[in-house]
C-alpha positions as CSV (number, residue, x, y, z in Angstrom):
1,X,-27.2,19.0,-83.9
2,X,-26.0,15.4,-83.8
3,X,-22.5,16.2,-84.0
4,X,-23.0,19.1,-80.8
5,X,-24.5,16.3,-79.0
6,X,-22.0,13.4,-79.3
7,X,-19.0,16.5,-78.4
8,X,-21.1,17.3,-75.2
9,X,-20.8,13.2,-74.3
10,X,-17.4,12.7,-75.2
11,X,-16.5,15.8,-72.9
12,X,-18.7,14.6,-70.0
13,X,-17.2,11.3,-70.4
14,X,-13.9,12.6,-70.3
15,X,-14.7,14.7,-67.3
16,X,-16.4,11.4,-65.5
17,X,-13.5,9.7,-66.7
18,X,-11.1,12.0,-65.0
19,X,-13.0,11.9,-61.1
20,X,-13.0,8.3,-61.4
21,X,-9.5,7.7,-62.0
22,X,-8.4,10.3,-59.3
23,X,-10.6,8.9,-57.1
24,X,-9.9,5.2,-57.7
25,X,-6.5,5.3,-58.9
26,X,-4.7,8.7,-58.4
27,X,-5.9,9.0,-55.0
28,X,-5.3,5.8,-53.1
29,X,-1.5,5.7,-55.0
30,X,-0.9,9.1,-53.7
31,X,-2.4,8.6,-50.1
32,X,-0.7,4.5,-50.2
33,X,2.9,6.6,-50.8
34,X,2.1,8.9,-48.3
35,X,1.5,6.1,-45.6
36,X,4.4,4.1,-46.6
37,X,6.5,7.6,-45.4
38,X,4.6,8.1,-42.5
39,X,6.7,6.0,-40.1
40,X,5.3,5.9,-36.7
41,X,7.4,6.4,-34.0
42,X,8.8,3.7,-31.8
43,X,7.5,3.0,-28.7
44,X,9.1,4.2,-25.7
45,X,9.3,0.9,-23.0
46,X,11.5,0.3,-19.9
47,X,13.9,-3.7,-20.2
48,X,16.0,-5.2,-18.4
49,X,18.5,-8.0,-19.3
50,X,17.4,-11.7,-18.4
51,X,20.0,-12.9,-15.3
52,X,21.3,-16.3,-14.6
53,X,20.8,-16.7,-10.6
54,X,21.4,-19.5,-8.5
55,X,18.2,-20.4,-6.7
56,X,17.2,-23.2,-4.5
57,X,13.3,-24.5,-4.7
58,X,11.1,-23.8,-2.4
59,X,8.0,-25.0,-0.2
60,X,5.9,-22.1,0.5
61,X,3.7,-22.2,3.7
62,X,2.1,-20.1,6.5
63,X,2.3,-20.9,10.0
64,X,1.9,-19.8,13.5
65,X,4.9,-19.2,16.0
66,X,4.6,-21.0,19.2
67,X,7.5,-21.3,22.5
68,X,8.8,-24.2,23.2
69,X,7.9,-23.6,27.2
70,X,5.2,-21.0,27.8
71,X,2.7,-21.7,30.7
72,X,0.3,-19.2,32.7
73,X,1.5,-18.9,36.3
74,X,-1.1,-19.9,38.9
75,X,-0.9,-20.5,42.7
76,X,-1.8,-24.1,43.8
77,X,-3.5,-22.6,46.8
78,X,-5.3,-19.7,47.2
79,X,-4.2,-16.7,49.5
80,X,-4.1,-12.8,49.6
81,X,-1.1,-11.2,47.6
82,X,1.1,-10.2,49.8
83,X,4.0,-8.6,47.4
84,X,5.3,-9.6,43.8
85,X,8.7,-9.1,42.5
86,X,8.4,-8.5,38.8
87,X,7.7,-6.1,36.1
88,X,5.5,-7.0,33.3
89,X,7.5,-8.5,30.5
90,X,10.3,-8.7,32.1
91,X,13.4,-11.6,31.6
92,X,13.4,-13.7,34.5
93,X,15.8,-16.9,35.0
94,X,14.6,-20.3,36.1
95,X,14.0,-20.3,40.5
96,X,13.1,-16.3,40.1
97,X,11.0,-15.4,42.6
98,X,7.7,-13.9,41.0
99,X,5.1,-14.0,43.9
100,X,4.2,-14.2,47.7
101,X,0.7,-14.9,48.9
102,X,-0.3,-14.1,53.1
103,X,2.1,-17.2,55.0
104,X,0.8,-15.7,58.6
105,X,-1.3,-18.3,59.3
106,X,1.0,-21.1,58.2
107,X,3.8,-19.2,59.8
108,X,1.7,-19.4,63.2
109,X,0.7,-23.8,62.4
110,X,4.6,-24.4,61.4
111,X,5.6,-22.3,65.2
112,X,3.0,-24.9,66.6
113,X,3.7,-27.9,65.4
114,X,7.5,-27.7,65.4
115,X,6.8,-27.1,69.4
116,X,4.6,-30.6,68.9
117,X,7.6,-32.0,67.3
118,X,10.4,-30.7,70.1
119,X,7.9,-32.7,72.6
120,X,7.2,-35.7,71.0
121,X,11.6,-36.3,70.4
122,X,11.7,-35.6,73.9
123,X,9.0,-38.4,75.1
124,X,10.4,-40.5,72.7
125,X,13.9,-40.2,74.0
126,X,12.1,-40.4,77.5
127,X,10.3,-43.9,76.5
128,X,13.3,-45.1,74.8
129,X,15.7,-45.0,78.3
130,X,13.1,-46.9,79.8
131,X,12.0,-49.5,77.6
132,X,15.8,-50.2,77.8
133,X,15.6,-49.9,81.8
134,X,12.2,-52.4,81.4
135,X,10.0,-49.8,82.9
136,X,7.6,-49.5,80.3
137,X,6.6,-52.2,77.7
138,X,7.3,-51.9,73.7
139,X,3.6,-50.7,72.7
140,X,4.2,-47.4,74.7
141,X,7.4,-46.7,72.5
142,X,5.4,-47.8,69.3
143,X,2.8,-44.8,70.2
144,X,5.6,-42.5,71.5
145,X,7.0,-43.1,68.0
146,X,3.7,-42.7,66.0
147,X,3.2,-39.2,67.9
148,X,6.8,-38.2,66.9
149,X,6.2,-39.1,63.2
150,X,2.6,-37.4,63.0
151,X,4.2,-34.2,64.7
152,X,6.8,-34.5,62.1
153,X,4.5,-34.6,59.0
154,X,2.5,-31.9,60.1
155,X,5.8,-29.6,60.1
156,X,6.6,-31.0,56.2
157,X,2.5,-30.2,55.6
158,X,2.8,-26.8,56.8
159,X,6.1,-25.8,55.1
160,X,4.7,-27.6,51.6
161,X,2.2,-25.0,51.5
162,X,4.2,-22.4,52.6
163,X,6.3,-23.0,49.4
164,X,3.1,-23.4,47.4
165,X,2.6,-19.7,48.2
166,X,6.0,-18.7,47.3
167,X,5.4,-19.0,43.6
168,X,9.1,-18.9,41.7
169,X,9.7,-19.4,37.9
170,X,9.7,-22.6,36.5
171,X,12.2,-22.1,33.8
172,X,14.0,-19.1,32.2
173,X,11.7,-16.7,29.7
174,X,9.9,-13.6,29.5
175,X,6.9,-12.6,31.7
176,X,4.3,-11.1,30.3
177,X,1.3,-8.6,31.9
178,X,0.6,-8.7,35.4
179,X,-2.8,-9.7,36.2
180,X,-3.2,-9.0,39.9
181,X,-1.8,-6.3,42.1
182,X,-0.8,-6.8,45.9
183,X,-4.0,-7.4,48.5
184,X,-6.2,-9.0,45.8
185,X,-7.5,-12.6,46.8
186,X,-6.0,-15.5,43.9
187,X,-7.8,-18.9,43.9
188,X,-6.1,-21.8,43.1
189,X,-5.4,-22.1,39.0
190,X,-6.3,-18.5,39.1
191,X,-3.7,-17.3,35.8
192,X,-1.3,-14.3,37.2
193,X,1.1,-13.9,34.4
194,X,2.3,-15.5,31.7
195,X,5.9,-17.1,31.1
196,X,7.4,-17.6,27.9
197,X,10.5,-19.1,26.9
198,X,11.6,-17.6,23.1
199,X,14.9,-18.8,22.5
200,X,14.7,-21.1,20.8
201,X,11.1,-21.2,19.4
202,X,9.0,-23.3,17.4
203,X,7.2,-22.5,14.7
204,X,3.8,-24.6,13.0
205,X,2.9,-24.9,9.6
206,X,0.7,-27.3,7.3
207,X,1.9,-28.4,4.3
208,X,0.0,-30.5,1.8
209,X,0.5,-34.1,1.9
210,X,1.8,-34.2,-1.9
211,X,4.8,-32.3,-0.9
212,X,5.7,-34.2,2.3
213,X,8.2,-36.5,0.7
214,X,10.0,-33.7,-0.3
215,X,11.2,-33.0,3.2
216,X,13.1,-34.5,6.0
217,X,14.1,-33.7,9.6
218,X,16.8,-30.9,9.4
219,X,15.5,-29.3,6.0
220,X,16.2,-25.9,6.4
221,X,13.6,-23.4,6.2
222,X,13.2,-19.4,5.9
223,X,10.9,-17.4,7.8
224,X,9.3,-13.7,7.6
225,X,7.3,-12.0,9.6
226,X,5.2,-8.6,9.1
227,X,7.1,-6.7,12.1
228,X,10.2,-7.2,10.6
229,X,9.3,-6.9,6.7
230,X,13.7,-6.8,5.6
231,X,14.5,-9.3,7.9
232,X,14.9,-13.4,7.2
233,X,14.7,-16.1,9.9
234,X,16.1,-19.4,9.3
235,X,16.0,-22.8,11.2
236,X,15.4,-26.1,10.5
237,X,12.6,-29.1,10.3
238,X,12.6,-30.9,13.9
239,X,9.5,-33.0,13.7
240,X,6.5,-34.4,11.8
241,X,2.8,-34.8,12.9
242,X,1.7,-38.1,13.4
243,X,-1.1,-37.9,11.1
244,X,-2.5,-36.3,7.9
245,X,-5.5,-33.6,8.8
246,X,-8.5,-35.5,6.8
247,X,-10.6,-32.2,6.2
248,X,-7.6,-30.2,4.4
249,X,-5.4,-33.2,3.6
250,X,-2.3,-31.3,4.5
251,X,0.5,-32.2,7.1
252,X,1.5,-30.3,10.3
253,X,5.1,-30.0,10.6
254,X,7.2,-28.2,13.3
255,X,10.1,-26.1,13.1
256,X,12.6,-25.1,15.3
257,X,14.5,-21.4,15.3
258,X,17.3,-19.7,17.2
259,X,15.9,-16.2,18.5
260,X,18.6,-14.5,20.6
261,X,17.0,-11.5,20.6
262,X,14.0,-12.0,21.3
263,X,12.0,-10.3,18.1
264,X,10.1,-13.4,17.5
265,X,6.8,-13.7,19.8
266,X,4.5,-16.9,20.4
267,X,1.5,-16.0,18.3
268,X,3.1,-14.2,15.1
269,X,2.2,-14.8,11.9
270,X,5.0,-16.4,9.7
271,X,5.0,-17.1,6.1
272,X,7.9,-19.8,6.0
273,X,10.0,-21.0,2.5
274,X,11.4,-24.7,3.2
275,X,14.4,-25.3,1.0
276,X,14.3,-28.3,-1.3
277,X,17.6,-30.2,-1.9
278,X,20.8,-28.0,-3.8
279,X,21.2,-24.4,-5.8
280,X,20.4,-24.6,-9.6
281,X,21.1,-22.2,-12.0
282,X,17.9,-20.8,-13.8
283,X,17.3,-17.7,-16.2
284,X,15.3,-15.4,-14.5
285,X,13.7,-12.1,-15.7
286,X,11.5,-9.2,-13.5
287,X,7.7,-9.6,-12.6
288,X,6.8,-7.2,-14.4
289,X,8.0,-8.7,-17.3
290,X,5.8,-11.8,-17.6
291,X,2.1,-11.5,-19.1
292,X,-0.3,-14.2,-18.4
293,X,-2.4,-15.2,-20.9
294,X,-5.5,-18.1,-21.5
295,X,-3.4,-19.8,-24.2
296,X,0.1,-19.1,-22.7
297,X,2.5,-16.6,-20.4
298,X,4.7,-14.7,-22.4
299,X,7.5,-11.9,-22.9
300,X,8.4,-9.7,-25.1
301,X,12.0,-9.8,-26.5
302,X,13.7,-6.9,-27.8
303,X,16.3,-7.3,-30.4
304,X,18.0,-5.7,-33.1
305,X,15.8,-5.1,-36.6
306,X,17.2,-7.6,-39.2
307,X,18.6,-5.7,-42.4
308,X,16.0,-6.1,-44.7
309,X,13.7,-4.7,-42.1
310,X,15.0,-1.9,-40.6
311,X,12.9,1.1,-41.6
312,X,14.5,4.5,-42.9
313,X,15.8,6.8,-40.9
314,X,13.7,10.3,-41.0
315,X,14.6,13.3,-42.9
316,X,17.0,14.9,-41.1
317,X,18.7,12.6,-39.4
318,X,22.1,11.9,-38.9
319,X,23.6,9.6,-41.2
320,X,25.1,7.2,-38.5
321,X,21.6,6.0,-37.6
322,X,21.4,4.4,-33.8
323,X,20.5,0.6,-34.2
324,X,16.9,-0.3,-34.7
325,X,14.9,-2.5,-32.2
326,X,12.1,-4.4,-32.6
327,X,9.7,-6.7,-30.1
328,X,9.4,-9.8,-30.1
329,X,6.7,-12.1,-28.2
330,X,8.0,-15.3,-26.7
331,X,5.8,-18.0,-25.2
332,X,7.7,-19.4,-22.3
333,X,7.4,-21.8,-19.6
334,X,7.2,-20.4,-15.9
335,X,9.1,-21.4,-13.0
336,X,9.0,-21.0,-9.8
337,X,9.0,-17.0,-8.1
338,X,11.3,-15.8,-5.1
339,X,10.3,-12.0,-4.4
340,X,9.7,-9.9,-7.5
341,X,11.8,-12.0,-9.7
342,X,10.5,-15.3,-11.9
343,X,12.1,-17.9,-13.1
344,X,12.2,-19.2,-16.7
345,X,12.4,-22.7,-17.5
346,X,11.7,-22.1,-21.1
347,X,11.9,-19.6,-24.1
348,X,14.2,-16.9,-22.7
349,X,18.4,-17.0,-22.8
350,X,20.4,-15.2,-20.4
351,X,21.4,-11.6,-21.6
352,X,18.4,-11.0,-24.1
353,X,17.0,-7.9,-23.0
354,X,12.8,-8.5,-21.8
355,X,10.6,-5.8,-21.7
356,X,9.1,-4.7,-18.2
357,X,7.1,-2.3,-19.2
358,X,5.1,-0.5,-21.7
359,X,4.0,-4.0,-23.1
360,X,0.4,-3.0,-23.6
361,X,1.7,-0.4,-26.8
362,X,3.4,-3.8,-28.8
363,X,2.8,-5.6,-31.3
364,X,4.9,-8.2,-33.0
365,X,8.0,-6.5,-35.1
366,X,7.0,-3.1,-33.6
367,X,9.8,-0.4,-33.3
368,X,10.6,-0.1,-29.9
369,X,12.9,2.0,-28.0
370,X,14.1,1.9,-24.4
371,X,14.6,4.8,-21.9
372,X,15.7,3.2,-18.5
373,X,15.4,6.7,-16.7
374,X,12.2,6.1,-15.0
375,X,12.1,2.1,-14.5
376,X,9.4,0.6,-12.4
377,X,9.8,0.6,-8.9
378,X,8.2,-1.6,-5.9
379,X,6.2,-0.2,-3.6
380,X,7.9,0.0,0.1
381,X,4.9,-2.1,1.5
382,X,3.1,-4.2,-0.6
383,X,-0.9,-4.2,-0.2
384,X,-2.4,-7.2,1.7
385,X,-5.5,-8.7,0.3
């Protein structure tokens, strides 16, 4: 009985000795091999090669376009509209006739008192032979002459404000809407049209008073403008305000731009770029390229696998293997951006290939492979905040 008994235990025990070690040895060897076969893929990701450009820094701004002569055109007198000579924005050259206000009852005061005038030569002329003759005394020429000057004055009075109401351009630019139409009573100061000159034009723009030693009169700057997204403006510094704003602490400094054709309107929007001192060369990579991070901005590198490394190829394949690539994250030290392009002070040569993306499937040493067919493109209009 004793001997059945100790058979049973040493063929349960062999059993319970056989589960265990397929369980906690057989097993994890088997499914530890298996892993170490199962090579993942690599991850597809889009690069691009990291350029040498030659880039001169910049001081971003925002400003305001303004014309160098733009007035509203008011009558110094008022009057009834009598006929206008213009088209809403419409070029006009400097002595252009714009407007003429109701002259009739000027025309009638000038017929008058030029008659006034005829008379009073005459008496003088009259007084004058006889004073000479000793007919009449000196004070009756001194009044004859006061009558000939007043008569005269009132002539120059009435033609003054017939000029007043022949309103002409003051200088050349471009008028803007009518405001009145012909038969409609103007009062003095009343604003008829407006008259801009745009070529050349200034544009306005803060800049903050840290950064004001790095320009000068004549710095040349760049300007955009929303209606003309593709197209670059450039001009130069021409003056300084007198004083540093003491709410934003920032500088207002005026430009000055050629506009020959006229795309560039007083009260556009601008973002302006002023160019600080010569070209440099920096490494720059894509946008796209550069993830920011709370300890650091980095990129990832691709590069070939060493040869220790580089995994086998799978079954199959052909013998003459394509090179291996790996990822490699690089902290680096931002520079400045121009467009969709960064520079990069530190971390990244020229000619190592960055990745732009498909960063979010790497890790460090990961197996990467790069398929250029569908690369990232910008939108045609970027979204405004």
């Amino acid at each position: 009985m004793i001997k059945r008994f100790i058979i049973a235990a040493i063929i349960v025990g062999l059993f319970l000795g056989g589960v265990g070690y397929f369980n906690l040895v057989f097993k994890p060897q088997m499914i530890g091999e298996f892993m170490k076969k199962m090579v993942p893929p690599p991850a597809t990701v889009t690069a691009e090669p990291a350029k040498t450009d030659s880039w001169t820094d910049r001081l971003h701004s925002i400003g305001t376009l303004i014309a160098i002569q733009g007035i509203d055109v008011a009558p110094q007198v008022g009057g009834i509209v009598s006929n206008y000579f213009f088209d809403s924005g419409q070029d006009v050259a400097k002595g252009a006739k714009l407007l003429q206000l109701d002259t009739s009852v000027e025309e009638a005061d000038l017929t008058s008192n030029k008659a006034m005038l005829v008379e009073a030569n005459a008496d003088f002329g009259r007084q004058s032979s006889l004073v000479k003759k000793g007919s009449v005394s000196e004070a009756v020429l001194d009044t004859t002459i006061a009558k000939r000057d007043s008569a005269a004055a009132a002539v120059q009075r009435v033609e003054a404000i017939i000029g007043q109401k022949n309103i002409t351009a003051p200088f050349a630019g471009r008028l803007g809407l009518r405001r009145m139409e012909k038969g409609q009573y103007v009062s003095p100061g009343q604003a008829l049209v407006w008259l801009q000159a745009l070529d050349p034009i200034w544009i306005d723009f803060p800049v903050p008073e840290g950064d004001v030693g790095k320009m000068k009169v004549g710095s040349a700057i760049e300007l955009t403008v929303d209606a003309y997204p593709k197209e670059m403006f450039k001009g130069e510094i021409e003056a300084f305000d007198a004083r540093v704003a003491q709410e934003t602490r920032t500088l207002m400094v005026r430009g000055r731009l050629p506009n020959p054709d006229h795309k560039l309107l007083p009260g556009m929007f601008a973002n302006i770029a002023v160019l600080e001192g010569a070209p440099k060369e920096v490494v720059t990579v894509p946008r796209t390229a550069l993830t920011y991070g709370l300890y650091g901005d980095s990129v990832w590198v691709v590069k070939e696998a060493p040869a220790g490394n580089a995994k086998p190829a799978e079954p199959g394949a052909a013998a003459a293997a394509e090179r291996q690539l790996i990822a490699e994250r690089r902290f680096v030290r931002v520079g400045p951006t121009q467009g969709d392009t960064v520079a990069i002070l530190e971390g990244v040569k020229a000619g190592e290939q960055v990745v732009t993306s498909g960063q979010l499937k790497l890790h460090p040493d990961a197996s990467v492979k790069i398929d250029n067919s569908q690369p990232l493109t910008p939108p045609t209009e970027r979204p405004k905040p």
